[in-house]
C-alpha positions as CSV (number, residue, x, y, z in Angstrom):
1,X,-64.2,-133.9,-127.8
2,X,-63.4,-137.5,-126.9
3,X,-61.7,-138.8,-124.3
4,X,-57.7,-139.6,-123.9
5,X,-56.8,-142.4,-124.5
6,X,-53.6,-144.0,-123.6
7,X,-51.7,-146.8,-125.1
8,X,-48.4,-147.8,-123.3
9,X,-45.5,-149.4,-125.1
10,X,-42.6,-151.9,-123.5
11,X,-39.3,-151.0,-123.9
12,X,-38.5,-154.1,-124.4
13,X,-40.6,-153.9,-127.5
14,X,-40.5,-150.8,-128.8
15,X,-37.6,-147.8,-129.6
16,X,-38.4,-144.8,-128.0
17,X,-36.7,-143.1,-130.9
18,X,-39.0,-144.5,-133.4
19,X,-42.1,-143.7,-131.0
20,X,-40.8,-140.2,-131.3
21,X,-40.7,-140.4,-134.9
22,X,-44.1,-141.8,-135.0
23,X,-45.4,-138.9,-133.2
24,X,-43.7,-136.2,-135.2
25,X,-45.6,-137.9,-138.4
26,X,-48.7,-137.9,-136.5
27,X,-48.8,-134.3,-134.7
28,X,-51.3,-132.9,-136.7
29,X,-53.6,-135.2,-136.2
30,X,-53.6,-135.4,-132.5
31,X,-52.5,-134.4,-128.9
32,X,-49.5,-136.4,-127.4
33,X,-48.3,-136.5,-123.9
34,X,-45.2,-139.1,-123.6
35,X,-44.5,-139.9,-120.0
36,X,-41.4,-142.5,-119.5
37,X,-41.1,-145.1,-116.6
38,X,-37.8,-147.5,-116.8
39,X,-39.9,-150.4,-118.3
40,X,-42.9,-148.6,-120.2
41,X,-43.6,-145.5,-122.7
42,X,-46.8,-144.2,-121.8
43,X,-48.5,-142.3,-124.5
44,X,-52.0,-140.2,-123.8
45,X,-53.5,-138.9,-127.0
46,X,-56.2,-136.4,-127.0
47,X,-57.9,-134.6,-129.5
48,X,-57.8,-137.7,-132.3
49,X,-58.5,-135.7,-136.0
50,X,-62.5,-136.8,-136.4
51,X,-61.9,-137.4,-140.1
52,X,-58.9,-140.3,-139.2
53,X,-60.9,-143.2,-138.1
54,X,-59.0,-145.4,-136.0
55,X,-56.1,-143.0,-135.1
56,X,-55.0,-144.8,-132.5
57,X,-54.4,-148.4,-133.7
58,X,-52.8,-146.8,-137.0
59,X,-50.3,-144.8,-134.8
60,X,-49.8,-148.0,-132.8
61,X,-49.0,-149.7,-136.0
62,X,-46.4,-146.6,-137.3
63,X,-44.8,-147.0,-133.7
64,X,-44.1,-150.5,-134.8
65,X,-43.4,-149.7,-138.1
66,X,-40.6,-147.5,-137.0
67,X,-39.5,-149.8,-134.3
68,X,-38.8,-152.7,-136.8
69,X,-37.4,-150.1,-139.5
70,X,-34.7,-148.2,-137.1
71,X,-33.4,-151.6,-135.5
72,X,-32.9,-152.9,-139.2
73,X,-30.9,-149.8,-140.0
74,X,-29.3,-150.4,-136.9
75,X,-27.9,-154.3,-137.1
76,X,-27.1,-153.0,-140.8
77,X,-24.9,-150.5,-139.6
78,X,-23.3,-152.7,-137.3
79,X,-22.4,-155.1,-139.2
């Protein structure tokens, strides 16, 4: 068993509906704890899949992903 690790994401940055998204995809492949400050989503993940090398950075990158992808949708449907 490896350690956590923990990867924290500005709000300013990042949608907190797409880093729930992100973890929904990625559930199976990994423990996630989500804690919420006003400024910061903290994200622990334990238990990383051992066959998914670099689990992590690729569920950094589908946070972003999803980040980019739901504020598109978003100024779309606003306009």
């Amino acid at each position: 068993m490896s350690s956590p690790t923990v990867i924290t994401f500005a709000k300013s940055l990042y949608d907190a509906d797409a880093l729930a998204q992100s973890i929904d995809a990625y559930e199976a492949l990994a423990g996630f704890v989500v804690e919420e400050s006003p400024d910061e989503l903290r994200v622990t993940i334990t238990d990383p899949h051992p066959d998914v090398a670099d689990l992590t950075d690729h569920f950094a990158n589908h946070v972003l992903w999803a980040t980019i992808t739901t504020r598109r949708r978003n100024e779309e449907a606003a306009q």
